[in-house]
C-alpha positions in Angstrom: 0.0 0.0 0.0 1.1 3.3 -0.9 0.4 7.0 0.1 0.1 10.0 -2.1 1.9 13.1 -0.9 -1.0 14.6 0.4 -1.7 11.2 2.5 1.6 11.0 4.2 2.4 14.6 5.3 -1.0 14.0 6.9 1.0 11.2 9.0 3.7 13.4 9.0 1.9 15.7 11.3 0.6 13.7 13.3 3.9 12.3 14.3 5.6 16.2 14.2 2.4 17.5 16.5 3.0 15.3 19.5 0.2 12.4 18.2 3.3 9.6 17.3 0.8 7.3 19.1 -2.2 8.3 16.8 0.7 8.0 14.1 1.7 4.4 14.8 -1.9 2.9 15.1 -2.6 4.5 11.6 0.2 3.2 10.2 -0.1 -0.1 12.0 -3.8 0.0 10.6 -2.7 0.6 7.1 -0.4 -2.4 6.8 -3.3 -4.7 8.5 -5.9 -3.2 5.3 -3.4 -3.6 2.8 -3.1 -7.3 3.6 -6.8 -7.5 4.5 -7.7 -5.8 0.8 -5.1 -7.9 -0.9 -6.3 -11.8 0.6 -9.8 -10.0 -0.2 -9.0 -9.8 -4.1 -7.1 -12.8 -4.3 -9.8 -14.6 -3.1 -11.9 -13.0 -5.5 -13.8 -10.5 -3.2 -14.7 -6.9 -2.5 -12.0 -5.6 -0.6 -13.0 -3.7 2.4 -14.8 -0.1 3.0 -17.3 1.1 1.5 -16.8 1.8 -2.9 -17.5 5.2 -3.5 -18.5 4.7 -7.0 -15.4 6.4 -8.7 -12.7 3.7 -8.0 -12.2 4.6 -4.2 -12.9 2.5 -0.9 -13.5 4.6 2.5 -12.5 3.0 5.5 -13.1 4.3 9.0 -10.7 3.6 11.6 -12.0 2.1 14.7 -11.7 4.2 17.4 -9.9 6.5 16.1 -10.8 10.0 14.1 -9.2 9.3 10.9 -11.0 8.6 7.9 -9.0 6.6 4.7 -9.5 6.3 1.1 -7.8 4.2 -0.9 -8.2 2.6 -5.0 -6.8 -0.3 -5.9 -5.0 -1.6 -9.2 -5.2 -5.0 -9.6 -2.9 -5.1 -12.2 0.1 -3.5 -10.1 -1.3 -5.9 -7.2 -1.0 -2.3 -4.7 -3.6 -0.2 -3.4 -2.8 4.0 -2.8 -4.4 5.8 0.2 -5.5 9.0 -2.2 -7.1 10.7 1.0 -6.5 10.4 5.0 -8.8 12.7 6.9 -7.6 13.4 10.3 -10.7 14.9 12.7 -8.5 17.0 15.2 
């Protein structure tokens, strides 16, 4: 799984702000949907969030106020978080 610029200098500040806890969970929660979403299409399955109709997946993270979007391309087997929204 990749992040577009926007995406990690989102993480960025959350780890420059004081919130390297906040930072780590997200970060530890990306890697867990990356595999999740990739088992998901091997297996021949939606991958997880909700499809937004253009090509993008949101995910909510549990307990937590961040919100993720992703796409996926198949044939690159990777998936690029295009937005993470983090509700200060």
């Amino acid at each position: 799984m990749f992040c577009n610029e926007d995406s990690a200098n989102v993480l960025e500040a959350m780890r420059t702000s004081g919130h390297s806890e906040l930072h780590d969970q997200v970060v530890l929660f990306l890697r867990a949907l990356a595999v999740e979403a990739g088992a998901a299409v091997d297996a021949d399955k939606s991958p997880p969030g909700y499809p937004m109709g253009d090509g993008r997946y949101n995910v909510d993270v549990p307990r937590l106020s961040v919100l993720i979007s992703y796409t996926r391309y198949p044939g690159l087997r990777e998936f690029r978080v295009t937005d993470l929204l983090w509700l200060d």
